[in-house]
N, CA, C and O of each residue as an XYZ file, in Angstrom:
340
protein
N      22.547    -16.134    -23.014
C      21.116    -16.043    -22.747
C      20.861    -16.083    -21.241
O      20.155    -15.266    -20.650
N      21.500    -17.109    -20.674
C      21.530    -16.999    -19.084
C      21.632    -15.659    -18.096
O      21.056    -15.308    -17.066
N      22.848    -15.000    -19.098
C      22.424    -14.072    -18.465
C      22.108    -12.609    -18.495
O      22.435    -11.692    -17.743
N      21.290    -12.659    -19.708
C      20.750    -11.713    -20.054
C      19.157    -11.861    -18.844
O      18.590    -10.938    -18.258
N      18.901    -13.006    -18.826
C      17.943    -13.258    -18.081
C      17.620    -12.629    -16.825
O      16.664    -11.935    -16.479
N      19.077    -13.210    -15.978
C      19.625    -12.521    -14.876
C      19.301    -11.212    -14.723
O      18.553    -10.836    -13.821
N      19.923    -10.290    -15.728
C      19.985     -9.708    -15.858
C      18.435     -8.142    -15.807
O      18.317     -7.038    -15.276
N      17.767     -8.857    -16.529
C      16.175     -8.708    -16.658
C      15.721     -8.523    -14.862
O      15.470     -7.574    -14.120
N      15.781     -9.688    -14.760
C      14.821     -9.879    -13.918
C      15.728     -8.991    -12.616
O      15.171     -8.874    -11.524
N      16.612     -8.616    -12.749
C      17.201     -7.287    -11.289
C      16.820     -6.174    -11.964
O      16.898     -5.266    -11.137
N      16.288     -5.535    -13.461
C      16.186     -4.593    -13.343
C      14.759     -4.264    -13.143
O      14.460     -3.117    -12.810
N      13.367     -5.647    -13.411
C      12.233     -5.561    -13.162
C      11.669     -5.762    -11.653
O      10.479     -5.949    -11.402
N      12.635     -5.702    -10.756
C      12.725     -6.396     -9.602
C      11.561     -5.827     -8.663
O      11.347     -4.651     -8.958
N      10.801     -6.249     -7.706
C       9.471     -5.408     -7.272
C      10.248     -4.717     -6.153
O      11.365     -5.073     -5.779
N       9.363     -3.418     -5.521
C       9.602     -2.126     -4.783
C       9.515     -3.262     -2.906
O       8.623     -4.078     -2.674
N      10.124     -3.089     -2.392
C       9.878     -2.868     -1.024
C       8.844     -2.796     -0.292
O       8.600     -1.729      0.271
N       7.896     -4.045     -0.109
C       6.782     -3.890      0.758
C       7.100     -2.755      2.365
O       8.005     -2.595      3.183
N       5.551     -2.131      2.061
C       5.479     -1.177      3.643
C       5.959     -1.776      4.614
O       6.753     -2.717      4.588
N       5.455     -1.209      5.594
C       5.769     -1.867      6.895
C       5.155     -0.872      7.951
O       4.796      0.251      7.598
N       5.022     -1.380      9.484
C       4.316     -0.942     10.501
C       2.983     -0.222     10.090
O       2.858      1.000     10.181
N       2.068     -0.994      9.665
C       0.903     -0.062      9.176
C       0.174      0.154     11.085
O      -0.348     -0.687     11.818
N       0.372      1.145     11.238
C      -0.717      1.688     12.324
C      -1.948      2.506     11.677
O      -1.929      2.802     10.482
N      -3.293      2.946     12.739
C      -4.229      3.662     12.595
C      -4.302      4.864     13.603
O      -3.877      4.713     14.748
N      -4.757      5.873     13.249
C      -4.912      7.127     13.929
C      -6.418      7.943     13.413
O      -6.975      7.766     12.329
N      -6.842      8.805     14.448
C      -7.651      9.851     13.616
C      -9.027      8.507     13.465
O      -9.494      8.249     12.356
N      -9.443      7.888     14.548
C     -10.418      6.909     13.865
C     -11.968      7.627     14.546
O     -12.145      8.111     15.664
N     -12.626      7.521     13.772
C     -13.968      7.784     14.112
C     -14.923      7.198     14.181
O     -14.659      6.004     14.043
N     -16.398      7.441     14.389
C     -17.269      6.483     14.055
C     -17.602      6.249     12.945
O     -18.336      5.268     12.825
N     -17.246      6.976     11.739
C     -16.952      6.529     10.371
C     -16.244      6.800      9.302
O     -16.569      6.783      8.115
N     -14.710      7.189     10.093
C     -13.711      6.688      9.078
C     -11.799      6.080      9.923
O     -11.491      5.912     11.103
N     -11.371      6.002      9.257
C      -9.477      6.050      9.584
C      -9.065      6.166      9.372
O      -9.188      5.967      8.163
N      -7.585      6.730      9.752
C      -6.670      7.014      8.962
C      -5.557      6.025      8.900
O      -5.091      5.923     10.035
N      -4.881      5.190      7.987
C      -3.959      4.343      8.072
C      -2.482      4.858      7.766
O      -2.250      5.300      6.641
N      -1.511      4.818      8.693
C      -0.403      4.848      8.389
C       0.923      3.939      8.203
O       1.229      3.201      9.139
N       1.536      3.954      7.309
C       2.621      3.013      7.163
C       4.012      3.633      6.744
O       4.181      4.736      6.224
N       5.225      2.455      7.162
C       6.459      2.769      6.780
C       6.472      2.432      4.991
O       6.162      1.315      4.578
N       6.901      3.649      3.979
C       7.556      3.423      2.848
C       9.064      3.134      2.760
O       9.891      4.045      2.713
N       9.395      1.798      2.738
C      10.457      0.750      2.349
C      11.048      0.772      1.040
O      11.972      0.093      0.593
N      10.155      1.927      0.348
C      11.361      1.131     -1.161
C      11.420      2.717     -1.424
O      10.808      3.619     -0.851
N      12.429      2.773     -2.563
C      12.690      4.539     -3.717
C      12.064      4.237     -4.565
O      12.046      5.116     -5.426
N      11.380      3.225     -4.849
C      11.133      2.985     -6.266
C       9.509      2.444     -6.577
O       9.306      1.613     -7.463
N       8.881      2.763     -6.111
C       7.535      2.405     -5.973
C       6.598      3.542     -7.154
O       6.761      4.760     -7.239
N       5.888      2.919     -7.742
C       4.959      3.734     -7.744
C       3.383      4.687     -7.365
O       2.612      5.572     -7.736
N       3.695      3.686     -6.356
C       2.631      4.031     -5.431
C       2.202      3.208     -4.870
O       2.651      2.110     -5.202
N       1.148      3.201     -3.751
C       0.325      2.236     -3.072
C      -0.939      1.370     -3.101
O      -1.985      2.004     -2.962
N      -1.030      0.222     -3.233
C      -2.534      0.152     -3.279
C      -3.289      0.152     -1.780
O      -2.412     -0.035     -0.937
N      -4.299      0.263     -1.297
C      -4.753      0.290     -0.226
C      -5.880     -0.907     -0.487
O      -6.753     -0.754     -1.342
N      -5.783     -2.158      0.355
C      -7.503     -2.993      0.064
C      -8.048     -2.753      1.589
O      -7.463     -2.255      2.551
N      -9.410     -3.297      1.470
C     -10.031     -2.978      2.272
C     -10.292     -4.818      2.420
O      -9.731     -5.457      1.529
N     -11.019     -5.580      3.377
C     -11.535     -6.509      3.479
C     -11.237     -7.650      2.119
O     -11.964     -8.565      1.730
N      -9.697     -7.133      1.519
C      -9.390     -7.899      0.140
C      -9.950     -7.091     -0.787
O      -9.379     -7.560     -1.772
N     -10.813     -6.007     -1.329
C     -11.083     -5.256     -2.045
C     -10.233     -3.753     -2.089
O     -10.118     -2.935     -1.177
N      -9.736     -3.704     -3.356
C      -8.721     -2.638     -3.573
C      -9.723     -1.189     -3.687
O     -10.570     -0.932     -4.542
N      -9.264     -0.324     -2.437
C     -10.324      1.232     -2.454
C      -9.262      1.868     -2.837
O      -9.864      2.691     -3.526
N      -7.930      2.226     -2.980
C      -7.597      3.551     -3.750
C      -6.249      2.494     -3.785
O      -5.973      1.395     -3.302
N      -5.470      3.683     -4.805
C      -4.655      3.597     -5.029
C      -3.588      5.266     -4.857
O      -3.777      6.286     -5.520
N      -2.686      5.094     -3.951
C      -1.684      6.405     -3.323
C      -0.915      6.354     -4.377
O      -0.787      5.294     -4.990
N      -0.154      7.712     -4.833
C       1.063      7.847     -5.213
C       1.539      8.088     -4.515
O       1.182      8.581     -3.445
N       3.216      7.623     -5.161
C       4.209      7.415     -4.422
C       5.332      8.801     -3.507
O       5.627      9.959     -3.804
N       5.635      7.984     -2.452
C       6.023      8.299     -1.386
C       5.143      9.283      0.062
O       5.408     10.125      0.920
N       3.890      8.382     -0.489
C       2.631      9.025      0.830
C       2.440      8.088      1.364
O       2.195      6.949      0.967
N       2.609      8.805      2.963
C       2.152      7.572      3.990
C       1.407      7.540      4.727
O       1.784      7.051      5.792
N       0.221      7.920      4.674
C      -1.238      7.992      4.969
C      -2.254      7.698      3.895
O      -1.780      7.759      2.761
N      -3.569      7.386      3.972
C      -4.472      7.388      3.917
C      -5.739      7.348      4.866
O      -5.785      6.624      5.860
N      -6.873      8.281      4.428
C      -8.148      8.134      5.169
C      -9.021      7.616      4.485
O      -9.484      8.095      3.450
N      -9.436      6.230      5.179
C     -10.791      5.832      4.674
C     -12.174      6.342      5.397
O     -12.494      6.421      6.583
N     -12.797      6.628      4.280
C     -13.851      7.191      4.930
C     -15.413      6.406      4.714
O     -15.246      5.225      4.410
N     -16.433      6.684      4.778
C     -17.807      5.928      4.463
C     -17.892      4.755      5.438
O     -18.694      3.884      5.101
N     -17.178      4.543      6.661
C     -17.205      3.439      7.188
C     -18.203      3.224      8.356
O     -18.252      4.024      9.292
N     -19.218      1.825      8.263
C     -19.761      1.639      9.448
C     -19.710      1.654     10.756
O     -19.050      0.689     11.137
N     -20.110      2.319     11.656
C     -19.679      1.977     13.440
C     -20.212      1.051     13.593
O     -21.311      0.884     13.065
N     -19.382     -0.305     14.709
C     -18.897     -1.228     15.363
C     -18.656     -2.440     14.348
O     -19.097     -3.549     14.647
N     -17.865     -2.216     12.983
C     -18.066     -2.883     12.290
C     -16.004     -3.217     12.350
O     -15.229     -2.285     12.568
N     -15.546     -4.592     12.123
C     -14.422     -4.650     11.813
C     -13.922     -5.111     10.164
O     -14.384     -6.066      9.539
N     -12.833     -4.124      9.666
C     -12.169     -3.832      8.742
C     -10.657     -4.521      8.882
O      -9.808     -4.446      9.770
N     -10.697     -5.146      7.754
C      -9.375     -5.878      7.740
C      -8.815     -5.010      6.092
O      -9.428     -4.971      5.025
N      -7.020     -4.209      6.558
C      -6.718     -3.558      5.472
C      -5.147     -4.044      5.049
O      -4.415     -4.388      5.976
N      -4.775     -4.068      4.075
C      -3.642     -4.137      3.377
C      -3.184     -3.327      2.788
O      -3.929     -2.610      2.120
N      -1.790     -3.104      2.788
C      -1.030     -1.747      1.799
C       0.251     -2.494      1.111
O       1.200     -3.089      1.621
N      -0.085     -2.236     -0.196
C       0.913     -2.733     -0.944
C       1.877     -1.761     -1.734
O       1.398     -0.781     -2.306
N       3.022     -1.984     -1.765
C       3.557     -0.922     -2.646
C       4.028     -1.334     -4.059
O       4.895     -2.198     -4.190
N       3.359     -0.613     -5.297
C       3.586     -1.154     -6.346
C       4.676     -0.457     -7.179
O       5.423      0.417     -6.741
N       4.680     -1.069     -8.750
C       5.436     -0.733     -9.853
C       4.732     -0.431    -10.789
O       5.290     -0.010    -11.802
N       3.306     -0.547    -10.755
C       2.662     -0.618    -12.012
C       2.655      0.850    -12.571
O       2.680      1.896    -11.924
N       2.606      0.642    -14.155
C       2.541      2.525    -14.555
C       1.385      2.561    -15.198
O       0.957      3.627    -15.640
């Protein structure tokens, strides 16, 4: 049983968080975010905005543009790379 367990849990194992998220292409109301994809096995990205999840990328894209955004306003973003199907 031990190690079937083991076993499990390397083949459910999560994808490779991004990395170096930079911005480009910014305007007075939108951006473009770019990041390093770290894993083969992802199914895509989530993108949050201020802790609120705005899209979700499939996998192996490394951009997104957010758009609808206020001028002189600051945006705090996260990119996650998931497994979910």
């Amino acid at each position: 049983i031990f190690y079937a367990l083991v076993a499990s849990s390397l083949l459910f194992a999560a994808p490779n968080s991004p990395s170096s998220l930079t911005f480009s292409n910014i305007t007075k109301n939108s951006v473009t975010l770019n990041w390093r994809d770290n894993s083969s096995s992802e199914s895509g990205f989530k993108i949050f905005r201020d802790g609120s999840l705005i899209a979700l990328v499939k996998p192996n894209v490394r951009s997104f543009t957010d758009t609808d955004l206020t001028k002189s306003t600051t945006y705090n973003y996260v990119v996650k790379s998931t497994d979910d199907n």
